[in-house]
C-alpha positions in Angstrom: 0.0 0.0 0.0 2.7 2.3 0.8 4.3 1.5 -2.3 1.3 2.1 -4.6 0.8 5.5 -2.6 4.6 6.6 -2.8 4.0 5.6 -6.7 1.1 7.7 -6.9 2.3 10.9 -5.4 5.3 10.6 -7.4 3.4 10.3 -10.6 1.2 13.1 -9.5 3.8 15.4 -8.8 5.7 14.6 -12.1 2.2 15.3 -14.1 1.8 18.2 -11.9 5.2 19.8 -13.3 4.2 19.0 -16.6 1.1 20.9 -17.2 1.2 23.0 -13.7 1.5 25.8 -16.8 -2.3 25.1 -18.6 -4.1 26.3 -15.6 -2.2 29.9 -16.4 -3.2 32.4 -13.9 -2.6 35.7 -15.1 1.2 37.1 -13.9 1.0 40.8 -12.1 3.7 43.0 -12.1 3.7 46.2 -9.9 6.3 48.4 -8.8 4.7 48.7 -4.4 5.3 44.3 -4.2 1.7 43.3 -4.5 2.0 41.6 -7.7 4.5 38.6 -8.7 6.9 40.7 -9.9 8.1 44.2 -9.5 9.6 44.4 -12.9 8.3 43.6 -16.4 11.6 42.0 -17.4 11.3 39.6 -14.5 8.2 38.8 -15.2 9.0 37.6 -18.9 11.7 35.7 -17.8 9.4 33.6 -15.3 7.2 32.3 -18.9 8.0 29.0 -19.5 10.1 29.1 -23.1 7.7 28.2 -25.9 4.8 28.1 -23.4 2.4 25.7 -24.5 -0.5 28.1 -23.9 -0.6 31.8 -23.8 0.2 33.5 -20.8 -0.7 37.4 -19.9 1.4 39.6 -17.8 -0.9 42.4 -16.5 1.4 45.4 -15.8 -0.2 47.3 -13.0 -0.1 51.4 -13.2 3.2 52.5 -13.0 6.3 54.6 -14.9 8.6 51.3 -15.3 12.1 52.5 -16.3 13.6 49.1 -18.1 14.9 48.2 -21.1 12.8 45.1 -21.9 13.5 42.0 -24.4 11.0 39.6 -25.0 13.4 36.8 -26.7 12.5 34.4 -29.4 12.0 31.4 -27.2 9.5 33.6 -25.1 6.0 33.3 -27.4 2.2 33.4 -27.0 2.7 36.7 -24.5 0.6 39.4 -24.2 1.4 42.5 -22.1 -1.3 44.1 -20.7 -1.4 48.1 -19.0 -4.0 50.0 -16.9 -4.1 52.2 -20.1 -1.9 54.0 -21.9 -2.0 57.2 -19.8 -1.1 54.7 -16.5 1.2 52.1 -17.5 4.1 53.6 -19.0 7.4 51.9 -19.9 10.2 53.8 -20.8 14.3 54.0 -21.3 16.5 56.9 -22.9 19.5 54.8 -25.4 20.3 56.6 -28.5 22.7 55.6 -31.3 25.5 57.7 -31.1 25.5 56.3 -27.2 29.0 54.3 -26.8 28.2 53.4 -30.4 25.3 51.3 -29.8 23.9 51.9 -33.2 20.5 52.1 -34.3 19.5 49.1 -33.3 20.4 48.4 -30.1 18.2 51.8 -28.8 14.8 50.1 -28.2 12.8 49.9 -25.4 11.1 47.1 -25.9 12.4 44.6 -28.2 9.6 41.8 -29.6 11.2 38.8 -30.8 9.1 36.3 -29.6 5.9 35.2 -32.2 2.3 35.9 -31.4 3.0 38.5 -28.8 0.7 41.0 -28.0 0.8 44.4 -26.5 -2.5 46.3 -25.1 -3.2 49.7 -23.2 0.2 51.1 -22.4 2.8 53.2 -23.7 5.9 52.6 -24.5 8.5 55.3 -25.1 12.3 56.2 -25.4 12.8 59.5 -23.8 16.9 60.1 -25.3 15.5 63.2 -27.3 16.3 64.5 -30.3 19.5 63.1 -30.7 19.5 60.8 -33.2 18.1 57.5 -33.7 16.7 56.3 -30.8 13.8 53.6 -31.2 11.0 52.7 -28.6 9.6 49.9 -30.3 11.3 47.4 -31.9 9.2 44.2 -33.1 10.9 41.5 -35.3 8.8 38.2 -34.3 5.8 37.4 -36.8 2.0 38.0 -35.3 2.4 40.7 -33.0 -0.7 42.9 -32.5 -0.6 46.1 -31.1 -3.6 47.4 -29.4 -4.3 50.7 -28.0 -1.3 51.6 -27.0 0.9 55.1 -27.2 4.4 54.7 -28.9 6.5 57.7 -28.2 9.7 59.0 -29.7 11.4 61.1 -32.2 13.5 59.7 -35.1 13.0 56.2 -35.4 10.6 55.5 -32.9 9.0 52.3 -34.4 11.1 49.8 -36.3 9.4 47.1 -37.7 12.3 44.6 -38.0 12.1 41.7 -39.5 11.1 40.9 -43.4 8.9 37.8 -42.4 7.2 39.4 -39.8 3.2 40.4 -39.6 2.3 43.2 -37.4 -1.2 44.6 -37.0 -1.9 48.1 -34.7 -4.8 49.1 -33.8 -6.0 52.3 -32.5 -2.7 53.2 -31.4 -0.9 57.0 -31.4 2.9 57.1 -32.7 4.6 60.3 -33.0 7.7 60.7 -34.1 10.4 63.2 -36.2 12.6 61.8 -38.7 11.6 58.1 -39.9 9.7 57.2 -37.6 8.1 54.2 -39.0 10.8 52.0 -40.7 11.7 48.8 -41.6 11.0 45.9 -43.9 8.1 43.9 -42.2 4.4 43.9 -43.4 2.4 45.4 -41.1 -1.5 46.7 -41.6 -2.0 50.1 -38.9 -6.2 50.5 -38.2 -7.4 53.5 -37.3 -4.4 55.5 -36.0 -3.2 58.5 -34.9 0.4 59.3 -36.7 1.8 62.8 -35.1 4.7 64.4 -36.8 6.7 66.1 -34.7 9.4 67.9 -37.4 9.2 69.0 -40.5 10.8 64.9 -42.2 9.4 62.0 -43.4 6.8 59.4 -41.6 7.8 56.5 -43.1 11.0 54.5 -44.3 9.9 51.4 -46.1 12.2 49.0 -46.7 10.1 46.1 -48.0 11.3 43.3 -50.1 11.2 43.2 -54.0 9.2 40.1 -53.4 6.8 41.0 -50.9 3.4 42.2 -52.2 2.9 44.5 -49.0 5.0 46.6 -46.9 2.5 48.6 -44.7 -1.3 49.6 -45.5 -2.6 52.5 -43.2 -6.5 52.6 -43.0 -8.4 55.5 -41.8 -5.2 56.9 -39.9 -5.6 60.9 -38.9 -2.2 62.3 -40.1 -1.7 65.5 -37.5 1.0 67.3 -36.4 2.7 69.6 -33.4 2.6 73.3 -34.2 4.5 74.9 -36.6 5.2 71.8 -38.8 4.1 72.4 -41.8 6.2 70.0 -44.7 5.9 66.5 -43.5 6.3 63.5 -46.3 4.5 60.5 -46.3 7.5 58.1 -46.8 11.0 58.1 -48.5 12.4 54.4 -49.8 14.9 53.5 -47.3 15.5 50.5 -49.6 14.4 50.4 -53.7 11.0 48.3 -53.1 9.6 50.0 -50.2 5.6 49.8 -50.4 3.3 52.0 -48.4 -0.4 52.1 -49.4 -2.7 55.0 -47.6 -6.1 54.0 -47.5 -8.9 56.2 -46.9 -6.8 58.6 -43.8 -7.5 62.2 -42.9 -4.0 64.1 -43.7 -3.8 67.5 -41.8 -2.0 70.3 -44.0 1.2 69.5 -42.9 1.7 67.3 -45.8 3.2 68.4 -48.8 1.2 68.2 -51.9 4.0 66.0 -53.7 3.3 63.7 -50.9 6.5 61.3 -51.4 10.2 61.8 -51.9 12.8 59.6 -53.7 15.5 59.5 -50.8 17.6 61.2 -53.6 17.8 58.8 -55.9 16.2 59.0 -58.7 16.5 55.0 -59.5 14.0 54.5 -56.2 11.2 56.1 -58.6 11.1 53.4 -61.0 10.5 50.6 -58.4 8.7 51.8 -54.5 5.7 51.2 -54.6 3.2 54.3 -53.2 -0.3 54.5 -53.4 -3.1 56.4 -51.7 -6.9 55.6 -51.8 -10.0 58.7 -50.7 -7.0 60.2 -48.9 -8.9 63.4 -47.0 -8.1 66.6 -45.3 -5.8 69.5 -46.0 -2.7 67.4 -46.8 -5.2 65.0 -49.9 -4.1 66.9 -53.2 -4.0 63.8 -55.7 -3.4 66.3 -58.5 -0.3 67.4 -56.6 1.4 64.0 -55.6 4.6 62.4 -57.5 4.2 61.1 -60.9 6.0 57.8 -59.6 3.3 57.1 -56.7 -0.2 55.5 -57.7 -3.8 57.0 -56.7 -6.2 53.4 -56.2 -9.3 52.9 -57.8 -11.9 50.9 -56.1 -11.0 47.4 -57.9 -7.7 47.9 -56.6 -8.4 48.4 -53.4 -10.5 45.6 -52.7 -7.9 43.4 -52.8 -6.3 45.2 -49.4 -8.3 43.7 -46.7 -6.4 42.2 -43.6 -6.9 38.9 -43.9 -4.9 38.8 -47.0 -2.1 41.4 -46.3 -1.6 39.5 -42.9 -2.8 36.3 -43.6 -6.5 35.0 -42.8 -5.4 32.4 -40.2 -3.6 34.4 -37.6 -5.9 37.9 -38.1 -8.8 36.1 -37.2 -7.5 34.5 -34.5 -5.3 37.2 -32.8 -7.0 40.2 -34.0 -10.8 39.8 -33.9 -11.4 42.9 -31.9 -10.4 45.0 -35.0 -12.4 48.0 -36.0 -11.9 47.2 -39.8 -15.3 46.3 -41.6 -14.9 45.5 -44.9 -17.8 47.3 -45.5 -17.2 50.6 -43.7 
């Protein structure tokens, strides 16, 4: 009997450590001790790698000063504010910084798939000094949801060429660049703020990649006195940026585009607007090289295809987009 029983416990316990992870209680970090953890960082580190089941890390009201990496082994995590006014993460690395280069500035690095991030901000306070990036997303199915991302140049770099990102409802501001990279990434309804007289974006999508990034029903505003904002420059050749039905404020310049000075990038980034509104729509005005989409064209950029139907209606079926808004 005492055999059997010692067997028993033993098998429990070893089942136990096994899936002890499915019953996933929600993690809590906050900065007075109540929660699990006191910083976000911690709190990542404490997911089991390649969790078998998402976990949520509920990140309590705070101003968390961290410089937070959610690796490639840590997926299926969602981070979770009070709100982007009351869960605010932040650090201050720029560039020219002992050299760190551009990439090394983030925040808060994604590298991990199917990670999530909902009401909070996230921000990189350095200044105007150069490049200095607050988010920085390379794994593939990240949603962004209501959240604030804050910075000057460079403050959002989508970096990874396989990688599908979806935002929505989210304010970015920015200066110089301040969405760039090469992934494919579809923003819903929101708010970019220009903060400098530059460009928005820096697309560097692939020649063979159909989609770089599709904005629809964005507001386009801007801080006073900026008054010559582009919508993009080609960081590389085959940069595509599509503007679908967004409000531009008059701070963008009736040619709409630049060529990064090179006349070559004309002949092959691809730029298009469709029902672009507001002070800053003036397709008359826009470069001969960038496209102005008819209504058979632009029915073939819904979601599901730019990001793939599978994960979209899985990860992101609290979007606002309807097709037939």
């Amino acid at each position: 009997m005492k055999t059997f029983a010692c067997t028993f416990f033993l098998s429990f316990v070893l089942v136990f450590s096994i899936y002890a992870d499915t019953a996933y209680p929600v993690i809590v970090v906050a900065q007075d001790g109540s929660g699990d953890f006191i910083t976000i960082q911690d709190a990542i580190n404490s997911v089991r790698d390649f969790t078998p089941v998402p976990r949520v890390i509920h990140i309590k009201k705070g101003i968390y000063y961290e410089k937070v990496e959610i690796p490639s082994w840590k997926c299926d995590i969602t981070l979770k504010g009070d709100g982007p006014e009351e869960t605010l993460i932040y650090y201050d690395d720029y560039s020219s910084l002992r050299r760190m280069g551009t990439f090394r500035t983030y925040t808060l690095q994604i590298r991990g798939n199917r990670v999530t991030l909902e009401n909070l901000t996230v921000e990189n306070r350095a200044g105007r000094v150069g490049q200095a990036v607050a988010l920085h997303v390379e794994g593939d199915c990240v949603a962004v949801r209501n959240c604030r991302l804050l910075g000057n140049q460079d403050t959002l770099f989508t970096g990874n060429e396989n990688s599908r990102q979806y935002y929505d409802r989210c304010y970015i501001e920015g200066t110089t660049d301040y969405i760039f990279g090469p992934a494919t990434c579809w923003f819903d309804h929101c708010i970019l703020h220009s903060k400098s007289d530059s460009y928005i974006t820096a697309a560097s999508t692939p020649e063979n990649h159909k989609n770089g990034y599709v904005f629809y029903k964005c507001n386009l505003t801007a801080a006073e006195g900026v008054v010559n904002v582009y919508l993009g420059r080609p960081w590389r050749p085959y940069a595509s940026v599509v503007f679908l039905e967004c409000r531009m404020g008059k701070h963008i310049r009736p040619e709409g585009w630049h060529n990064w000075r090179n006349a070559a990038n004309e002949k092959t980034a691809r730029y298009a607007e469709y029902a672009s509104a507001g002070e800053g729509a003036d397709p008359e005005s826009r470069v001969s090289w960038s496209s102005q989409l008819d209504e058979d064209d632009v029915s073939l950029y819904i979601p599901e295809s730019v990001l793939g139907g599978d994960w979209f209606r899985k990860t992101c079926v609290e979007s606002v987009y309807k097709k037939s808004s």
